[in-house]
Residue frames as a rotation matrix with the C-alpha (Angstrom) as fourth column:
UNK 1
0.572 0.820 0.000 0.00
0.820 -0.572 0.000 0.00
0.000 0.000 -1.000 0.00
UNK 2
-0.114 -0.596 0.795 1.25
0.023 -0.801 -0.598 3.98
0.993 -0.050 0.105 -0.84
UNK 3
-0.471 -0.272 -0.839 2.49
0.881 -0.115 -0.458 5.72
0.028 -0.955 0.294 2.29
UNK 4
0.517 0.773 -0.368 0.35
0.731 -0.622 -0.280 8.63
-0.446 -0.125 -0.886 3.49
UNK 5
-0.275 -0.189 0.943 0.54
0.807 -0.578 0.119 11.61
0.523 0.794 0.311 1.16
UNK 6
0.625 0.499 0.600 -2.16
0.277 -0.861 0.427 14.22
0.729 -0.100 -0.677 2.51
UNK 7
-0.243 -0.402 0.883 -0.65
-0.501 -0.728 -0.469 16.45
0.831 -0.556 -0.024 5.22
UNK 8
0.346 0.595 0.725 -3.54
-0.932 0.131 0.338 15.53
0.106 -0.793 0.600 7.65
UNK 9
0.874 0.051 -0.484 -2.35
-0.101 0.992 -0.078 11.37
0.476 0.117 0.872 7.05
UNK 10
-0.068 -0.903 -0.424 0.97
0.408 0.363 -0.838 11.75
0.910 -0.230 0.344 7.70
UNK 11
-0.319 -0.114 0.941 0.05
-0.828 -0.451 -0.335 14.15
0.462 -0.885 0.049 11.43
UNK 12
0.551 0.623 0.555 -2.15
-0.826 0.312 0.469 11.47
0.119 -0.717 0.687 12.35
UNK 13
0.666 -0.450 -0.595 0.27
0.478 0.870 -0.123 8.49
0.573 -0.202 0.795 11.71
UNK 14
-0.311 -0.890 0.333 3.35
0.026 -0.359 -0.933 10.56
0.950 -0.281 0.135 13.07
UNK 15
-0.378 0.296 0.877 1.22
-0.885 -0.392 -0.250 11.23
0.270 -0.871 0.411 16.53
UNK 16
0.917 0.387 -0.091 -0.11
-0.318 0.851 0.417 7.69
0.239 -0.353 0.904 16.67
UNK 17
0.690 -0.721 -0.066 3.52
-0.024 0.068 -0.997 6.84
0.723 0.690 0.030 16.64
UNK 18
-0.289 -0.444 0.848 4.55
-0.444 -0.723 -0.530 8.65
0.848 -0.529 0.012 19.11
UNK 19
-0.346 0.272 0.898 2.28
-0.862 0.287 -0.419 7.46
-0.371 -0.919 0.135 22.07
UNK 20
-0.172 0.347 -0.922 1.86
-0.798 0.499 0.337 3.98
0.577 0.794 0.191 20.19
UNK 21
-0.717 -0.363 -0.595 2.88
0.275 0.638 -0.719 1.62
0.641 -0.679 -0.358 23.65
UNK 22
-0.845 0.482 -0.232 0.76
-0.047 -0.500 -0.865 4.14
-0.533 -0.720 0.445 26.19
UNK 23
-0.366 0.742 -0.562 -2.28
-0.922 -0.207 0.327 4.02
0.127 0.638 0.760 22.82
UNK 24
-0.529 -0.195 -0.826 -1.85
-0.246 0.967 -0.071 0.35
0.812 0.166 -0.559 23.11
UNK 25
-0.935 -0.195 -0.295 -1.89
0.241 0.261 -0.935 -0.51
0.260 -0.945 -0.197 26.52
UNK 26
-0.664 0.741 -0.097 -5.20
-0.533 -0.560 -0.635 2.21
-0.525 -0.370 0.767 27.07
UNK 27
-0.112 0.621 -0.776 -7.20
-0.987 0.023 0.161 0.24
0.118 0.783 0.610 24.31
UNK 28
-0.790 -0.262 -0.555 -6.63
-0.520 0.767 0.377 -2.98
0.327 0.586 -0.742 24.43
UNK 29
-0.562 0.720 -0.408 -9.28
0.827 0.499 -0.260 -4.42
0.016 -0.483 -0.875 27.03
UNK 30
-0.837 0.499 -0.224 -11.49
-0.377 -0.824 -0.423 -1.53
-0.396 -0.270 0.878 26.39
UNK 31
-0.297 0.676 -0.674 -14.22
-0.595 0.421 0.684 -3.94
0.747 0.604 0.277 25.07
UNK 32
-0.582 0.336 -0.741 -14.74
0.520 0.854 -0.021 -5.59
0.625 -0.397 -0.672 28.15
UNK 33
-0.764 0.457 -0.454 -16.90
0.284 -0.395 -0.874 -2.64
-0.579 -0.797 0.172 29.71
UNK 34
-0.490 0.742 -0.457 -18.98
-0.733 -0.634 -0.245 -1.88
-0.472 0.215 0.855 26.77
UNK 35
-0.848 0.081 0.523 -21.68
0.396 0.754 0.525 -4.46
-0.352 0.652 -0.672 25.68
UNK 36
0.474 0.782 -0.406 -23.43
-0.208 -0.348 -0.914 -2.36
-0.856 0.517 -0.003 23.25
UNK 37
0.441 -0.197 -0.876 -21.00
-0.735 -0.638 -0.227 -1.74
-0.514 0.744 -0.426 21.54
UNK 38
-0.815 -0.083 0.574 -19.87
-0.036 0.995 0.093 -5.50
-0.578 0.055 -0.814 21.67
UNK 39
0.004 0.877 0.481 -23.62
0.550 0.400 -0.733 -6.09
-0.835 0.268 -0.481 20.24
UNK 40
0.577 0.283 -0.766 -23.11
-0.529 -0.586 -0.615 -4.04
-0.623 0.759 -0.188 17.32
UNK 41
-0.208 -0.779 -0.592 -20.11
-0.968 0.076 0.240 -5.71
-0.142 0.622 -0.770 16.59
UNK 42
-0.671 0.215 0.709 -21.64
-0.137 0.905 -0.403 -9.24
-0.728 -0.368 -0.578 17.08
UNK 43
0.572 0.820 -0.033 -24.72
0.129 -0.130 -0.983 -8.32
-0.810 0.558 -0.180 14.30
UNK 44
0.589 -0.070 -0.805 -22.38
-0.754 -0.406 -0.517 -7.01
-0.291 0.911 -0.292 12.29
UNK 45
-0.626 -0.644 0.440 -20.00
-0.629 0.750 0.203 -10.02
-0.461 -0.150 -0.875 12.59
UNK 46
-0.107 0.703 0.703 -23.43
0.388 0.681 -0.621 -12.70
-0.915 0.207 -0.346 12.29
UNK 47
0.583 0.706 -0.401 -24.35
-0.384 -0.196 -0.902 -10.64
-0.716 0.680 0.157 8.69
UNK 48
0.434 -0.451 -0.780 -21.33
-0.895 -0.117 -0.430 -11.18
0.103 0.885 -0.455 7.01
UNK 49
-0.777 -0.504 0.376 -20.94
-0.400 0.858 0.322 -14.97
-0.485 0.099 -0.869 7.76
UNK 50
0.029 0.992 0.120 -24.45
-0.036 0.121 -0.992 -15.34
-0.999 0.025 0.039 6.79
UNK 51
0.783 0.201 -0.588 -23.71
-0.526 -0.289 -0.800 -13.72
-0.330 0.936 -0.120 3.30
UNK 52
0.892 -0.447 0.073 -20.38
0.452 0.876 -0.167 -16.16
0.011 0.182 0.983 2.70
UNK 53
0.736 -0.626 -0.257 -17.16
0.627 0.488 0.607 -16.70
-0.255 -0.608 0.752 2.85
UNK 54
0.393 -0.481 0.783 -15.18
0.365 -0.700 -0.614 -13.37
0.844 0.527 -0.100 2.26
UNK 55
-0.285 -0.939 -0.192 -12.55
0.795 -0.119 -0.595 -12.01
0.536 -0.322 0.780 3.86
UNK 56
0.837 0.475 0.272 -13.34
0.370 -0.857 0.358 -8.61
0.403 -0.199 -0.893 6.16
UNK 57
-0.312 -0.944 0.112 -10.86
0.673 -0.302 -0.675 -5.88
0.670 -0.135 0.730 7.29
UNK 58
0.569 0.347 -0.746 -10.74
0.746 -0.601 0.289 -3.15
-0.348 -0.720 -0.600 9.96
UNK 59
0.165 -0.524 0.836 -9.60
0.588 -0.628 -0.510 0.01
0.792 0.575 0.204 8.63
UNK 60
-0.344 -0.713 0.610 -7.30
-0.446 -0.448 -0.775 1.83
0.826 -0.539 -0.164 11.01
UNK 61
0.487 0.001 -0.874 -6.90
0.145 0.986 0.081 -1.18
0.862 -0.166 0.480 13.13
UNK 62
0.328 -0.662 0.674 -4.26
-0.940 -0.302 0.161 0.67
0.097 -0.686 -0.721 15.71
UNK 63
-0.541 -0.807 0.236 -2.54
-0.836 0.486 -0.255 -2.35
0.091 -0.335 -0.938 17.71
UNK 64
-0.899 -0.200 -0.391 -5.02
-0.297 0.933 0.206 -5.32
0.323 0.301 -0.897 16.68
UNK 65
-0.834 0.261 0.487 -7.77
-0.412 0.292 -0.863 -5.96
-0.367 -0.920 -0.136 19.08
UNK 66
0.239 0.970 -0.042 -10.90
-0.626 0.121 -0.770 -5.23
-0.742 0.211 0.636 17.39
UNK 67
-0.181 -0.271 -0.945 -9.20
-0.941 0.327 0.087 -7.35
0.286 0.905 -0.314 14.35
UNK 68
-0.948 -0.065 -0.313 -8.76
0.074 0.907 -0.415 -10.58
0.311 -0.416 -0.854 16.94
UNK 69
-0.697 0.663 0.274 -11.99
-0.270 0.112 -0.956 -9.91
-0.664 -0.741 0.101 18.06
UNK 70
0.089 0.695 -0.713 -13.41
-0.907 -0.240 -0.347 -9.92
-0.412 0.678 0.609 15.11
UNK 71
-0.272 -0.404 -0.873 -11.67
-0.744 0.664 -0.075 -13.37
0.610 0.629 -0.481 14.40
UNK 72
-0.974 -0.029 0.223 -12.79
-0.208 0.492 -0.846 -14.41
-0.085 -0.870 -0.485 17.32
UNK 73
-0.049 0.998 0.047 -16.56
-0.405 0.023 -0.914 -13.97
-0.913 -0.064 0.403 16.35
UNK 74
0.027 0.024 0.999 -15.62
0.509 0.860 -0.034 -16.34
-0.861 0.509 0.011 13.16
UNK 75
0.885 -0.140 -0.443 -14.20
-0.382 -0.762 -0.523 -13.66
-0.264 0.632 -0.728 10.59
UNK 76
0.540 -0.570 0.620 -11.75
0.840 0.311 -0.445 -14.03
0.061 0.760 0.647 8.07
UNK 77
0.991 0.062 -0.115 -10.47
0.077 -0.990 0.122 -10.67
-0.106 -0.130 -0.986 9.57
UNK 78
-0.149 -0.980 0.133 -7.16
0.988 -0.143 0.056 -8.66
-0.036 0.140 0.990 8.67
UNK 79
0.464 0.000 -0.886 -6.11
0.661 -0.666 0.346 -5.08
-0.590 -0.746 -0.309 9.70
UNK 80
-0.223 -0.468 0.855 -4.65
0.615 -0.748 -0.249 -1.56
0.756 0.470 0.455 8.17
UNK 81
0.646 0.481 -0.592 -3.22
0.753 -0.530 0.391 1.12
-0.126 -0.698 -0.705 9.62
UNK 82
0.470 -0.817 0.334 -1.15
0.104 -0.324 -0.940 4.00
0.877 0.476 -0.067 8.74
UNK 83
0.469 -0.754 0.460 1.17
-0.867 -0.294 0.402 4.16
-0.168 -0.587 -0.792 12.33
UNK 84
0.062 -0.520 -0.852 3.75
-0.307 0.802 -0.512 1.66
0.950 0.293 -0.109 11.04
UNK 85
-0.664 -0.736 0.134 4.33
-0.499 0.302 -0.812 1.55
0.557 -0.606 -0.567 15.01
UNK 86
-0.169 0.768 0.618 0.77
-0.913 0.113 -0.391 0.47
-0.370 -0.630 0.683 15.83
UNK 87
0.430 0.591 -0.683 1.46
-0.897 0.362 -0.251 -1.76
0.099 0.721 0.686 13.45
UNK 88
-0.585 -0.811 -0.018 4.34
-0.516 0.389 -0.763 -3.53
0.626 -0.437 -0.646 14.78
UNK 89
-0.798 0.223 0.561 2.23
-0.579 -0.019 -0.815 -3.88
-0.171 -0.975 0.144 18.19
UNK 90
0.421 0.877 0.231 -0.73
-0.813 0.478 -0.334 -5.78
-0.403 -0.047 0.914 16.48
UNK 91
0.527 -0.270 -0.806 1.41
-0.148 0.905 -0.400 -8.27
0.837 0.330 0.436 14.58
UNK 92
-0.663 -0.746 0.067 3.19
-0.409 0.286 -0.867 -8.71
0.627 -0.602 -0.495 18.31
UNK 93
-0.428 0.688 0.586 0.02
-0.794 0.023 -0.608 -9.03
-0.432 -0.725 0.536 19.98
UNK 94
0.311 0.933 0.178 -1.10
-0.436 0.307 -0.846 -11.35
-0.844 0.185 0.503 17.01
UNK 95
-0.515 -0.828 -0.222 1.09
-0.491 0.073 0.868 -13.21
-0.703 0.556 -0.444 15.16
UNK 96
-0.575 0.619 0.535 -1.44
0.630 0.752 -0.193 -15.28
-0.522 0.226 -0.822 14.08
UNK 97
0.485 0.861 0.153 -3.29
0.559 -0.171 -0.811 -12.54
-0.672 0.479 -0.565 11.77
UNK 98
-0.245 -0.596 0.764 -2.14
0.926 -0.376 0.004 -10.25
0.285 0.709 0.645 8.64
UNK 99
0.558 0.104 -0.824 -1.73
0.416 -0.893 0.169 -6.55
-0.718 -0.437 -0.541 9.77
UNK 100
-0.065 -0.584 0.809 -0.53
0.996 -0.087 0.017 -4.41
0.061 0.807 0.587 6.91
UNK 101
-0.436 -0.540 -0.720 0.83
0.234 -0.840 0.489 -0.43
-0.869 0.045 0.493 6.76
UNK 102
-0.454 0.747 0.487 -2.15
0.771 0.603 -0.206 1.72
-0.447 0.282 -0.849 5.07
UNK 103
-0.961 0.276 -0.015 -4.60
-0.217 -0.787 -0.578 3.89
-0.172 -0.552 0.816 3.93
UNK 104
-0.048 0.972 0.232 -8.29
0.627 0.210 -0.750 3.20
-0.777 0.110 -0.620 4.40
UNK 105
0.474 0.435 -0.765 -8.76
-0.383 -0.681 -0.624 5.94
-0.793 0.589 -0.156 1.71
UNK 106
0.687 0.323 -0.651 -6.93
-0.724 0.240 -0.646 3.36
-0.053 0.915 0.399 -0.74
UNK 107
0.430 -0.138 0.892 -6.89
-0.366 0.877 0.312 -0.18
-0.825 -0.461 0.327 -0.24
UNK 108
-0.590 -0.609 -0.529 -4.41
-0.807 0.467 0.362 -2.29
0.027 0.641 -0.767 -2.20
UNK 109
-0.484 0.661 0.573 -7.17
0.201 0.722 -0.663 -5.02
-0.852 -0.205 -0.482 -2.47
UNK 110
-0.804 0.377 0.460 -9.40
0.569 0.261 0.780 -5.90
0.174 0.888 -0.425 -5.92
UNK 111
-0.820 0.505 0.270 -12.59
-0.572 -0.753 -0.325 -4.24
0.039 -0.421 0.906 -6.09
UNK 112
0.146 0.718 -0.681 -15.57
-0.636 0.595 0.491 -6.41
0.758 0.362 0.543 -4.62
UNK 113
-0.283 -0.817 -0.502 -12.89
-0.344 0.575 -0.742 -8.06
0.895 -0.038 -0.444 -2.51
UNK 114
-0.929 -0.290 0.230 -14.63
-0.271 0.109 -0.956 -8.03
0.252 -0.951 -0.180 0.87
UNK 115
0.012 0.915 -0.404 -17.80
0.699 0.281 0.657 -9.14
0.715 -0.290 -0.636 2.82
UNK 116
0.763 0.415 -0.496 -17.27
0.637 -0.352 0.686 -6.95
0.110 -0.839 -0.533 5.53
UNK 117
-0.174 -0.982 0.074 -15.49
0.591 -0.164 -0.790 -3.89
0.788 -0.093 0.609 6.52
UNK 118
0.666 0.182 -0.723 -15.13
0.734 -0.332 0.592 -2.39
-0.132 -0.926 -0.355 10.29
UNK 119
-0.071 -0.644 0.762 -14.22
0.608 -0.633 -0.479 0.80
0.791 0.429 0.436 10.47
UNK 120
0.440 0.649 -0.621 -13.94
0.701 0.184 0.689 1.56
0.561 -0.738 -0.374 14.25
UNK 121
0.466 -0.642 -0.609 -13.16
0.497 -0.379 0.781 4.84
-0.732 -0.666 0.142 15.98
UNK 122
-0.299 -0.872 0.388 -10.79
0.812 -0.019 0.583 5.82
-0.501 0.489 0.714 12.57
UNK 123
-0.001 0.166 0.986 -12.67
0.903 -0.424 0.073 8.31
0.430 0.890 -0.149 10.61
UNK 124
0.704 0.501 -0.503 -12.96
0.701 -0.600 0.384 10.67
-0.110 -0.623 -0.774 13.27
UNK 125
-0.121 -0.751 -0.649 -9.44
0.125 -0.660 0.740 12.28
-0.985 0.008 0.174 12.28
UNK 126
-0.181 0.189 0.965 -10.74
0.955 0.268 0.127 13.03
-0.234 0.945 -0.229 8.42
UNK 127
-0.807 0.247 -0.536 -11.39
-0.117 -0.957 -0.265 16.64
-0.578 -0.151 0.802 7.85
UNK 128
0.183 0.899 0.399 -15.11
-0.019 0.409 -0.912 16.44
-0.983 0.159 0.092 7.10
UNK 129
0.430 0.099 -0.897 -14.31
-0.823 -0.365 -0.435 17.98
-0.370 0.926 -0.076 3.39
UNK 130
-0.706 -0.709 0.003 -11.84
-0.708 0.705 -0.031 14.61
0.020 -0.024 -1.000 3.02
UNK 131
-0.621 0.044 0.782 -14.15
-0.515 0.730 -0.450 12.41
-0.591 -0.682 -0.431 4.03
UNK 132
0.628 0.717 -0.302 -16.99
-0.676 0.311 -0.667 11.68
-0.384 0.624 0.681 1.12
UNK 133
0.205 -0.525 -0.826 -14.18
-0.787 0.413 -0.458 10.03
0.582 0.744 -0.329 -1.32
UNK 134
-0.711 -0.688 0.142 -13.15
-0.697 0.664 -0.271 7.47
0.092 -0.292 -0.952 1.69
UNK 135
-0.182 0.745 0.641 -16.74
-0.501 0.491 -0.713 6.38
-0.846 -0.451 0.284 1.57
UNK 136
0.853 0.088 -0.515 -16.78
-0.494 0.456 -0.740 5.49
0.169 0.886 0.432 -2.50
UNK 137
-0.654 -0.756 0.002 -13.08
-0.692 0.597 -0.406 3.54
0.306 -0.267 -0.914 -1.17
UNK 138
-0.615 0.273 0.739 -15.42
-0.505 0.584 -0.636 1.78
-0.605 -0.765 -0.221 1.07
UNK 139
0.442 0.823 -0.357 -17.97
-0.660 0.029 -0.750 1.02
-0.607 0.568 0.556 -1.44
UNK 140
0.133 -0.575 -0.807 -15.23
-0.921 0.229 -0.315 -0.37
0.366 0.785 -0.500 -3.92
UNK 141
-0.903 -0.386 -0.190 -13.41
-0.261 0.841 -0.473 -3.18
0.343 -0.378 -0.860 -1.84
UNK 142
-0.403 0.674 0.620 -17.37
-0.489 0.414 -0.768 -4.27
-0.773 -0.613 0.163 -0.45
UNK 143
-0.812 0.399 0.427 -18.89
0.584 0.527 0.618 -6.95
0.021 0.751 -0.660 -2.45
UNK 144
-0.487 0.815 0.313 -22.41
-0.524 -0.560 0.642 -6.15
0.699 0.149 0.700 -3.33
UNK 145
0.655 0.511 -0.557 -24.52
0.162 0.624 0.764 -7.12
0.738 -0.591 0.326 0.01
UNK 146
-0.118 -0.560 -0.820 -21.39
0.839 0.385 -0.384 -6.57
0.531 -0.733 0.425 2.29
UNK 147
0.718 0.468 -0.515 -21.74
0.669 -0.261 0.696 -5.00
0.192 -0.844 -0.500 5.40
UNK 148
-0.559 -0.627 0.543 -19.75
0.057 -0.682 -0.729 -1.60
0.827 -0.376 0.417 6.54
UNK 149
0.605 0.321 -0.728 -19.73
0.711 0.192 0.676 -0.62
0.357 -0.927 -0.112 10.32
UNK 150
-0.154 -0.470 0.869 -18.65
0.020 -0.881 -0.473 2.85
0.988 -0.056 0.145 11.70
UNK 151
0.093 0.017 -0.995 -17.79
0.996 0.009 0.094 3.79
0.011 -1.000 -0.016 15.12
UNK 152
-0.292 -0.490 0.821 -17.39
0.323 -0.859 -0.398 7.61
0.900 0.148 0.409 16.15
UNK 153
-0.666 0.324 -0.672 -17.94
0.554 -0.388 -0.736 10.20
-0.499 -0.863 0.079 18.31
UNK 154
-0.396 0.833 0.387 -21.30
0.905 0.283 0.317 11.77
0.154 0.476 -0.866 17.87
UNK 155
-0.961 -0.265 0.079 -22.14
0.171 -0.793 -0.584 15.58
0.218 -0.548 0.808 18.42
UNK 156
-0.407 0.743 -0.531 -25.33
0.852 0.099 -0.514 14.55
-0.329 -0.662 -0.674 19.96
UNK 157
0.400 0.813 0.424 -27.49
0.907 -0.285 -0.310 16.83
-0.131 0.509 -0.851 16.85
UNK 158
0.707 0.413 -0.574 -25.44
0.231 -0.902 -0.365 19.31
-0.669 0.125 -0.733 16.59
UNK 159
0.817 -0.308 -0.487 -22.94
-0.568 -0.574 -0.590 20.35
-0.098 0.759 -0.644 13.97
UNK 160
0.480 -0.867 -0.135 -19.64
0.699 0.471 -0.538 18.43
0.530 0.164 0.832 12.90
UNK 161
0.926 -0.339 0.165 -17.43
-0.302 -0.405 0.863 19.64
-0.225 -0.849 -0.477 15.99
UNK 162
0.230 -0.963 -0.142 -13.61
-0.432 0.030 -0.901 19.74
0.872 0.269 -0.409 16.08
UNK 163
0.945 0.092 0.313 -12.21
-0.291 -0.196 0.936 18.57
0.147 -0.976 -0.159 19.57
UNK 164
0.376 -0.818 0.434 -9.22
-0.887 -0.183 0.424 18.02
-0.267 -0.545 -0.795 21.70
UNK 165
0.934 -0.014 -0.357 -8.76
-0.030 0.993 -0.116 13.96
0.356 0.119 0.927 20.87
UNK 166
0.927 -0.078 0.366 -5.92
-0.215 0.690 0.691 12.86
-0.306 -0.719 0.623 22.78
UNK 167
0.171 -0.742 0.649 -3.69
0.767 0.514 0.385 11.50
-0.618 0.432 0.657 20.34
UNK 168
-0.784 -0.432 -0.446 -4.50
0.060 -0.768 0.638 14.37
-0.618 0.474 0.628 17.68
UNK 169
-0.659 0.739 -0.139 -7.65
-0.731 -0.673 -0.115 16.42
-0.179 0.026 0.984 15.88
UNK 170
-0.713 0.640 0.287 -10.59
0.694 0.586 0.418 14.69
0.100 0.497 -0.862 15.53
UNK 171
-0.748 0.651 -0.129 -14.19
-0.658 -0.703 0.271 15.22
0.086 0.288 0.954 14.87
UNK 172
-0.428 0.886 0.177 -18.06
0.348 0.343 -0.873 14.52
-0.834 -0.312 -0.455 16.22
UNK 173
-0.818 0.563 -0.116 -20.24
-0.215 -0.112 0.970 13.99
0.533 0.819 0.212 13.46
UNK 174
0.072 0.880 0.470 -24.33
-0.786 0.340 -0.516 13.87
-0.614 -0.333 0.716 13.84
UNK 175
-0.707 -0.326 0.628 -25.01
0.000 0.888 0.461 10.27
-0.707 0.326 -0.627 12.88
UNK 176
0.517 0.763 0.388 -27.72
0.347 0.228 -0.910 11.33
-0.782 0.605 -0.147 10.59
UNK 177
0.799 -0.314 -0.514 -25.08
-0.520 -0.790 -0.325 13.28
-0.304 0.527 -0.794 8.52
UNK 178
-0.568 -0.820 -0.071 -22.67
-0.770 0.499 0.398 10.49
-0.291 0.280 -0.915 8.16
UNK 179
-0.038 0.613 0.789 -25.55
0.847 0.440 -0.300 7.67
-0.531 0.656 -0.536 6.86
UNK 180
0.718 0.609 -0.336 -26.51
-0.041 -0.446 -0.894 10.53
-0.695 0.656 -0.295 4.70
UNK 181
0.252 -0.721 -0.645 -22.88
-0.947 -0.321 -0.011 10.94
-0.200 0.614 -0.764 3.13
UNK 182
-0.480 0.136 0.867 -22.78
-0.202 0.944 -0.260 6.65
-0.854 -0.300 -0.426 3.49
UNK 183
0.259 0.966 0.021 -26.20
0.167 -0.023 -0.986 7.07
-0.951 0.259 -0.168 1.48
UNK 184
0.592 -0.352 -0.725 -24.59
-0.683 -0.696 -0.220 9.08
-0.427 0.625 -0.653 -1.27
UNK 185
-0.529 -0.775 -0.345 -22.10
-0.848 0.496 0.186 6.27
0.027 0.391 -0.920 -2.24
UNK 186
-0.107 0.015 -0.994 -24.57
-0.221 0.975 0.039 3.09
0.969 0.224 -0.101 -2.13
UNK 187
-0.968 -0.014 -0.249 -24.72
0.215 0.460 -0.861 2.14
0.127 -0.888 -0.443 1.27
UNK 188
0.350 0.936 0.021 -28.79
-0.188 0.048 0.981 1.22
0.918 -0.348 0.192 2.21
UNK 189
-0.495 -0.477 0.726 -28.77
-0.709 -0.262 -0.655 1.50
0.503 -0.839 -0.208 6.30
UNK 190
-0.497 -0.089 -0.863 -29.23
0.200 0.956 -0.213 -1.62
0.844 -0.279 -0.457 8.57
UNK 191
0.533 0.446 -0.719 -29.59
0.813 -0.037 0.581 -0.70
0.233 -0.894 -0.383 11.92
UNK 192
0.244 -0.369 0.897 -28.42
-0.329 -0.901 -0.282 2.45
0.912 -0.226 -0.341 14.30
UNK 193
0.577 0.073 -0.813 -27.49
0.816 -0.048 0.575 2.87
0.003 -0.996 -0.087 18.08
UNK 194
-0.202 -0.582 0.788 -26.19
-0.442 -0.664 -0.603 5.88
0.874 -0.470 -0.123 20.21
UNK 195
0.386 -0.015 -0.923 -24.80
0.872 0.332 0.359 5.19
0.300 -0.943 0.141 23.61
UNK 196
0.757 -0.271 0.594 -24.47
-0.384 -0.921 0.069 8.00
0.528 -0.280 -0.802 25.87
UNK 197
0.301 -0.953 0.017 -21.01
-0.247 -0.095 -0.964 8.17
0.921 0.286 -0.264 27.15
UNK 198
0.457 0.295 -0.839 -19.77
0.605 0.588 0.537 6.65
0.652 -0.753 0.090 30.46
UNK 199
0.834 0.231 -0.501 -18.79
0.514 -0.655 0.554 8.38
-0.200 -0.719 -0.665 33.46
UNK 200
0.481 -0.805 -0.347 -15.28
0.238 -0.261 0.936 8.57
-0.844 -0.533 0.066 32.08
UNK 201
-0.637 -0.028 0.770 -15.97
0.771 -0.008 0.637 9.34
-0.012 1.000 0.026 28.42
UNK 202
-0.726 0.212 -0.654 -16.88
0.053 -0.931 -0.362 12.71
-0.685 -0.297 0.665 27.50
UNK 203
-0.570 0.513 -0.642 -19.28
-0.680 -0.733 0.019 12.36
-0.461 0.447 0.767 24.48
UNK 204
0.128 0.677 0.725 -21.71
-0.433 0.696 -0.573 10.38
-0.892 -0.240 0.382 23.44
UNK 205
-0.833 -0.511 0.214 -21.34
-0.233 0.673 0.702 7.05
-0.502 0.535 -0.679 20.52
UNK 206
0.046 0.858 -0.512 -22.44
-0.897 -0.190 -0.400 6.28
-0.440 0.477 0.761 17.39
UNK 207
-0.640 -0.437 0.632 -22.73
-0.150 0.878 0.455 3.14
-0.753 0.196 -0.628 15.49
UNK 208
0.492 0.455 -0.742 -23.90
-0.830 -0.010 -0.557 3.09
-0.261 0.890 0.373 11.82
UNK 209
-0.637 -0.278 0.719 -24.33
-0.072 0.950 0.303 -0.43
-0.768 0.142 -0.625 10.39
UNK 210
0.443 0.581 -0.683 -25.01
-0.711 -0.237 -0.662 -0.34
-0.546 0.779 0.308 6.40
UNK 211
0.131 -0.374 0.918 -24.66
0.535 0.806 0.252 -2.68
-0.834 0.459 0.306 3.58
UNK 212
-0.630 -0.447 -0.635 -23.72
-0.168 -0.720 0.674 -1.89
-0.758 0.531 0.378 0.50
UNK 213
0.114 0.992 -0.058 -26.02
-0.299 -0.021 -0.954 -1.66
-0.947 0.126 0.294 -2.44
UNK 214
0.514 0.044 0.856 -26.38
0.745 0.472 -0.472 -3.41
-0.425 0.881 0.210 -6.36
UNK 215
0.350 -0.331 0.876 -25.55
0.769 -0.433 -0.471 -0.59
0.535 0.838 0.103 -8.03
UNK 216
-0.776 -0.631 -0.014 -23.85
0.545 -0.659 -0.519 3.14
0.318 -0.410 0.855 -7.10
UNK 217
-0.478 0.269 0.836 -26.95
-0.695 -0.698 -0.172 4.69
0.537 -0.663 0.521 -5.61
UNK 218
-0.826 -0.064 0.560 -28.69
-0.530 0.429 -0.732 3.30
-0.194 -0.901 -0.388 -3.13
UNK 219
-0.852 0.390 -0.348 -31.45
0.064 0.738 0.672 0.79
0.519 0.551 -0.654 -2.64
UNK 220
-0.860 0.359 0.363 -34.30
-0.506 -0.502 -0.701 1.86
-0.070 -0.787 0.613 -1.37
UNK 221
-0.287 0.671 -0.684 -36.47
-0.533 0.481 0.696 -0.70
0.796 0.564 0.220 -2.78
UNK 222
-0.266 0.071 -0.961 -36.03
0.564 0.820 -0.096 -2.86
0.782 -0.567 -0.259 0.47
UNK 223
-0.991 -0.124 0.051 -36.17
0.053 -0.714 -0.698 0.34
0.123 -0.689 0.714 3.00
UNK 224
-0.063 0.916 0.397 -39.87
-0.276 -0.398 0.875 0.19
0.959 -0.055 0.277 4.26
């Protein structure tokens, strides 16, 4: 895969980088307090074994987990990420899957190539104006019928928000504004959830779980 080009690609790998051990460490068992968000991933897991036997990826993967977890729930699953050093840390944590040095905004992968693609937590550093084109990426590498899954942070109805993020910029999206831009490329929506935010999490979660549609606009034939 090319190495990040855009400005904004190369801040966010260079800063994952950086705190990649201390990013690690904070993430890794962070699935064992939340079982919504476990239950999203579980549905989305059950659709795409249902629909057969294709391969599924997590796009910006950081140091592995949600990848093994996903293999755990009976996935053909493999990882991308652009912090070569986050990458290191999932093929150490996981020798036993393929982790590969990335961008989600263009997979080295056929088009069609997947059943499933998890995209957890990662878009949130996109500058909104950036962000339409990584959904027609997504659209490409999904068979027709396969299943896409977004995590973010949600600005709970109001505007697309910058904020502080830890590691480096990100951004709350309303979750009707990301299905809508989702919408735009083919994707027909599945199911929703927002979880408001535990005591030690400052903003409330989305979780947008679409498939992809026959043709480049959407299907709405089935939507009643």
């Amino acid at each position: 895969m090319a190495e990040p080009s855009s400005p904004y690609l190369t801040a966010t790998a260079d800063a994952y980088d950086a705190v990649a051990d201390l990013y690690a460490d904070f993430v890794r068992d962070s699935l064992d307090r939340l079982p919504l968000d476990r239950a999203m991933v579980a549905v989305f897991a059950e659709l795409v074994r249902a629909a057969g036997p294709r391969p599924v990826v997590e796009a910006g993967c950081g140091p592995g987990y949600m990848t093994a977890h996903l293999r755990d729930l009976g996935l053909d699953a493999f990882g991308v990420d652009l912090s070569p050093a986050l990458i290191d840390i999932a093929r150490k944590d996981h020798p036993d899957l393929r982790f590969e040095v990335g961008s989600m905004g263009a997979f080295d992968m056929a088009d069609g190539e997947l059943g499933g693609l998890l995209s957890w937590y990662s878009v949130i550093h996109i500058p909104p104006p950036e962000l339409p084109p990584y959904f027609a990426e997504f659209r490409r590498v999904l068979a027709p019928g396969g299943y896409l899954l977004l995590g973010f942070f949600e600005s709970e109805g109001g505007p697309v928000l910058q904020f502080d993020h830890k590691v480096t910029p990100a951004y709350r999206w309303p979750i009707d504004d990301v299905a809508d831009l989702a919408r735009k490329e083919g994707f027909v929506e599945v199911a929703r959830m927002l979880r408001e935010p535990l005591e030690d999490e400052r903003f409330r979660r989305g979780h947008l779980l679409m498939r992809r549609g026959r043709t480049a606009a959407a299907d709405t034939s089935s939507m009643e």
